[in-house]
N, C-alpha and C positions, 0 to 999 in steps of 0.2 A: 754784639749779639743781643737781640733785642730778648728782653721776659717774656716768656713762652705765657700760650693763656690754655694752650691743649699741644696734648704731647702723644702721639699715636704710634705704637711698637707695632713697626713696618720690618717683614722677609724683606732684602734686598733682589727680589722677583719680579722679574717682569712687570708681573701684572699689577704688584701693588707701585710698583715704582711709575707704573703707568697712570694706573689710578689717583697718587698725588698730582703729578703734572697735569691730569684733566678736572683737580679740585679750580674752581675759581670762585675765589670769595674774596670779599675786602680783609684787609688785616692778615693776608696770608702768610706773612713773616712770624706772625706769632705764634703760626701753626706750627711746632718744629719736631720732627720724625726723630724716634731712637731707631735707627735703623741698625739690623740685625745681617751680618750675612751667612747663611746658611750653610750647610756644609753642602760638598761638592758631591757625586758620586766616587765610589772607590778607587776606581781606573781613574779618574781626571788629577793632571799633576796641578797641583794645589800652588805654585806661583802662578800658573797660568790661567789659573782659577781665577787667583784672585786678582790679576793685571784685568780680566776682563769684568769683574764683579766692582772693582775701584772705576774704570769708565762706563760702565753704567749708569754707575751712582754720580759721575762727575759730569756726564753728558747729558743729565736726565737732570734727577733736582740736585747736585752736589752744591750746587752755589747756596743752597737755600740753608736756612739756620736748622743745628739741632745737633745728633749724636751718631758715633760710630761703633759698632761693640761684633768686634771681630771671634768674641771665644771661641765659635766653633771650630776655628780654625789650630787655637793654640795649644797642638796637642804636644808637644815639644820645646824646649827653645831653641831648635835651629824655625821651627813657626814662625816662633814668637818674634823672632829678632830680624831674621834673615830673609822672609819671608811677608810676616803679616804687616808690619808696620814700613818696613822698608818699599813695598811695594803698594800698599795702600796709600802710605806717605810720601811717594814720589808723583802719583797718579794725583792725589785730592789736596796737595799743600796750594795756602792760598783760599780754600775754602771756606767757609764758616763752620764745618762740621767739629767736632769735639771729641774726641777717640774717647774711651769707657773703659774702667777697670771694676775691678770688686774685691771685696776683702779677703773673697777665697782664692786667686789666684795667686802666682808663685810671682816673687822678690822682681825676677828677671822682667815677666810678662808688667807689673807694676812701674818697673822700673822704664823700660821699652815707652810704657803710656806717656810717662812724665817726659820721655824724650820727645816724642812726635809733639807732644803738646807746647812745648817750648818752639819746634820747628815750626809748627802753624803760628804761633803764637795766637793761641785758645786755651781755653781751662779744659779741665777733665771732669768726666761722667764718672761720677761712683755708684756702679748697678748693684745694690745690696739684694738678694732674693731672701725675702722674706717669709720660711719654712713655716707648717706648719705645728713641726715640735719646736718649743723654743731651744735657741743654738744659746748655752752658755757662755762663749767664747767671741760669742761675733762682736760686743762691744768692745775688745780687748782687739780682735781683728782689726776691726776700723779705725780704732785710735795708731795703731803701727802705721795703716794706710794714709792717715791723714799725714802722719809725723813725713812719712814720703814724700808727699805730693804738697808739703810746704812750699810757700810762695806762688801756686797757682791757683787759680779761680776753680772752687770745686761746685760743684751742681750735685745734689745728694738724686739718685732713682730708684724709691724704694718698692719693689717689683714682688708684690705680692703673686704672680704666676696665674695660675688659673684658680678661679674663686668660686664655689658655688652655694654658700654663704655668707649671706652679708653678716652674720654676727659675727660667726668667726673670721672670716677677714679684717670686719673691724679693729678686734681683740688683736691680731695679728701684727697690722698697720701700727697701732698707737702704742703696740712694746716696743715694735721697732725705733717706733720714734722715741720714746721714753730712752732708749739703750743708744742711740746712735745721734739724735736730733742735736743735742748741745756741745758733739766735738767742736764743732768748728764753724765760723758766719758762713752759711751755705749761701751762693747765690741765688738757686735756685731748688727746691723741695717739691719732687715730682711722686705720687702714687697712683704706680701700673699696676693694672692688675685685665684680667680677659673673662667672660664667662661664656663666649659663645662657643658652642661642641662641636667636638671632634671628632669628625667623620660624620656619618651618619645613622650612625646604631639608633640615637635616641631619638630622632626625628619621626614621622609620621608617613606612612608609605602613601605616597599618590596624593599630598594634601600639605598642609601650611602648620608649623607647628607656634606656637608663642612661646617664646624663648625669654623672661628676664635678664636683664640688665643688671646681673647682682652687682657688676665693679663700678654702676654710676650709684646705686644706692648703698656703697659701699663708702664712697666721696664726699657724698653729702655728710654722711654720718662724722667721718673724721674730720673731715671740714670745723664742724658744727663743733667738735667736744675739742679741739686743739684750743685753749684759748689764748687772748693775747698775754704777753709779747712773741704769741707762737709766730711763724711764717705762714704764707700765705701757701696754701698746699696746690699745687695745681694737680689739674685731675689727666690721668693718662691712661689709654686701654690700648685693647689691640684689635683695634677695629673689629671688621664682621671675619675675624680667621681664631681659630685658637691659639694662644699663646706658644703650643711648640711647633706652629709653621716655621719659626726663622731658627727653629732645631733639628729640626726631624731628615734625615736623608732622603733625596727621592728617589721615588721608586714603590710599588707596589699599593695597594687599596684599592678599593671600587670607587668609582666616581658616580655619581649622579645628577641629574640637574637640578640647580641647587641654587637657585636665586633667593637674594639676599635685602630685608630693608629695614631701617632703626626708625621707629618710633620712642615716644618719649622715657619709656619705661622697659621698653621689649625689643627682641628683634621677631621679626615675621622669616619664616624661615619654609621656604619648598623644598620637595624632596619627589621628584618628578622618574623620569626614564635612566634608566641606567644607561651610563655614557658610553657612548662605541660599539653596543651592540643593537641590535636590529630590531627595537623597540618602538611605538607608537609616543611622539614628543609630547609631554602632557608638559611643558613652557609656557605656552599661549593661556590655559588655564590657570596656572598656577599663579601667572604677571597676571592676570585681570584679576584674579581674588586681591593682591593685593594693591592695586589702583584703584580698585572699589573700598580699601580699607577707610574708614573715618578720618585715621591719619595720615593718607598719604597727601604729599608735598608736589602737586601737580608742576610737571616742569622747571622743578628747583633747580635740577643739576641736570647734568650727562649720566645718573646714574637712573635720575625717571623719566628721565627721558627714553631710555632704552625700553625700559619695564612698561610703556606705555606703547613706545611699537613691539614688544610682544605681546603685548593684551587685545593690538589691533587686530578684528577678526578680518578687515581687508590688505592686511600685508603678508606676502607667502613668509613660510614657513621657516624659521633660520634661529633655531635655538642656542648656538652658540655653542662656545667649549669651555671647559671650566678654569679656563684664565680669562677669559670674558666676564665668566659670572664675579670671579673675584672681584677684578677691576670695577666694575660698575658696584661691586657691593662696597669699595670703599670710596669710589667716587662719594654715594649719596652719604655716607655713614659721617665720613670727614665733615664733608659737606653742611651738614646739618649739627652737629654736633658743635663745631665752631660759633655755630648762630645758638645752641644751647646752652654754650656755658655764658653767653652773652645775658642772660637771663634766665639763670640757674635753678631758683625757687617759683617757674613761673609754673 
């Protein structure tokens, strides 16, 4: 498994699962997805769930390097055991993927990890979520969890959630790491975090909102104060969704049209026609405000690509549905982002 250079916490959904296989860039093996699987609806039986949520991901990018973090699912250990990893791990063994545990789950669900991870023969993901009160206890946690997962390759992910401060995430970040960073030679030392919003309460009706990028100025920061013989941090968000898309159940909200695109500091964020009902498409407007932006990246990706035959005033009229808008929002997002940490202080 090759050293990740960007690490993106991807919903195992369609459309993000889509959106990675239509990223094309050089070095794409270093792009490597914490992929999250979501939880099911309540009627849906949950091995069947996840037989089809494991060949998604094995038929889609499974081959490709990164991580697998099934919690939603482990609400039991008949889940845990007989279920989450047994069925995930028949389906994806052979892969490059890496199953994920964390200090708060139970002996069993830990235990469970360290087996599949022997089965693959791959290390394991440690997802520490990083609260905003400090957890007294969670350096005490993670030392138990290390003492577990002796002899395997561990990769530290410490998941700061949704950030809409960069000082306090900072602050956040660098206890974690202070409390956690020197158990063990980590392979790998990844900080996730997401700031883009959820739903669209706080967006801008009929018009483009600037959205900060608190979790890239958030990276730099820690980056910058870890000093050596610190590790090298690699920088991980969650693309253009909020951090509890690959939690949240589906079912219910307004949707709106809701195109999506990262510049270097922001994202540019529409907030158009309410989706499904029998409203006038303000899409076409919304894509030319931002193809007309300073920064947009003419023809980068398949993601402006799209955004540019929406903006055309001679192509009819076909706004999409909001698995389209995602997909194309992490087409460009990945996309770009990859070529930014190539040159990070530029």
């Amino acid at each position: 498994m090759a050293t990740p250079s960007y690490v993106p916490g991807l919903p195992a959904k369609g459309a993000a699962l889509a959106g990675f296989q239509h990223v094309e860039i050089p070095g794409k093996e270093r792009v490597q997805p914490l992929w999250t699987i979501p939880p099911p609806k309540r009627t849906v039986d949950p091995a069947e769930y996840l037989r089809r949520k494991s060949r998604a991901i094995r038929d889609g990018p499974g081959l490709h390097p990164g991580w697998l973090d099934a919690h939603t699912m482990e609400e039991s250990l008949d889940l845990v055991v007989q279920h989450v990893w047994q069925e995930v791990g028949a389906t994806l063994v052979g892969t490059e993927l890496r199953p994920v545990t964390g200090p708060e789950r139970t002996s069993e669900q830990q235990a469970a990890t360290a087996g599949i991870a022997q089965e693959w023969d791959s290390g394991v993901g440690v997802r520490v979520r990083l609260r905003a009160a400090p957890d007294v206890r969670l350096r005490d946690r993670c030392r138990e969890l290390v003492g577990r997962l002796r002899g395997l390759e561990l990769d530290l992910l410490l998941d700061l959630y949704e950030v809409k401060s960069a000082d306090e995430a900072v602050a956040r970040a660098l206890r974690g790491w202070r409390d956690i960073g020197t158990l063990t030679g980590w392979r790998t030392v990844v900080l996730l975090g997401g700031s883009f919003p959820w739903g669209a309460k706080e967006l801008k009706d009929h018009d483009l909102t600037e959205w900060p990028r608190v979790e890239w100025q958030t990276w730099q920061a820690v980056r910058d104060r870890i000093e050596p013989p610190g590790p090298t941090i690699t920088y991980g968000d969650y693309s253009t969704v909020h951090p509890r898309s690959g939690d949240a159940r589906p079912g219910g909200g307004t949707f709106y049209e809701k195109p999506r695109y990262t510049t270097a500091e922001h994202f540019l964020i529409g907030k158009g026609a309410e989706w499904g009902r029998d409203e006038a498409s303000l899409m076409k407007t919304l894509a030319a405000r931002i193809v007309g932006d300073s920064e947009f990246r003419t023809s980068h990706s398949a993601g402006e690509r799209w955004l540019q035959t929406q903006a055309d005033p001679a192509v009819p009229e076909d706004p999409g549905s909001p698995s389209v808008w995602v997909e194309k929002g992490h087409v460009q997002h990945i996309t770009f982002v990859a070529g930014q940490l190539r040159e990070p202080d530029r």
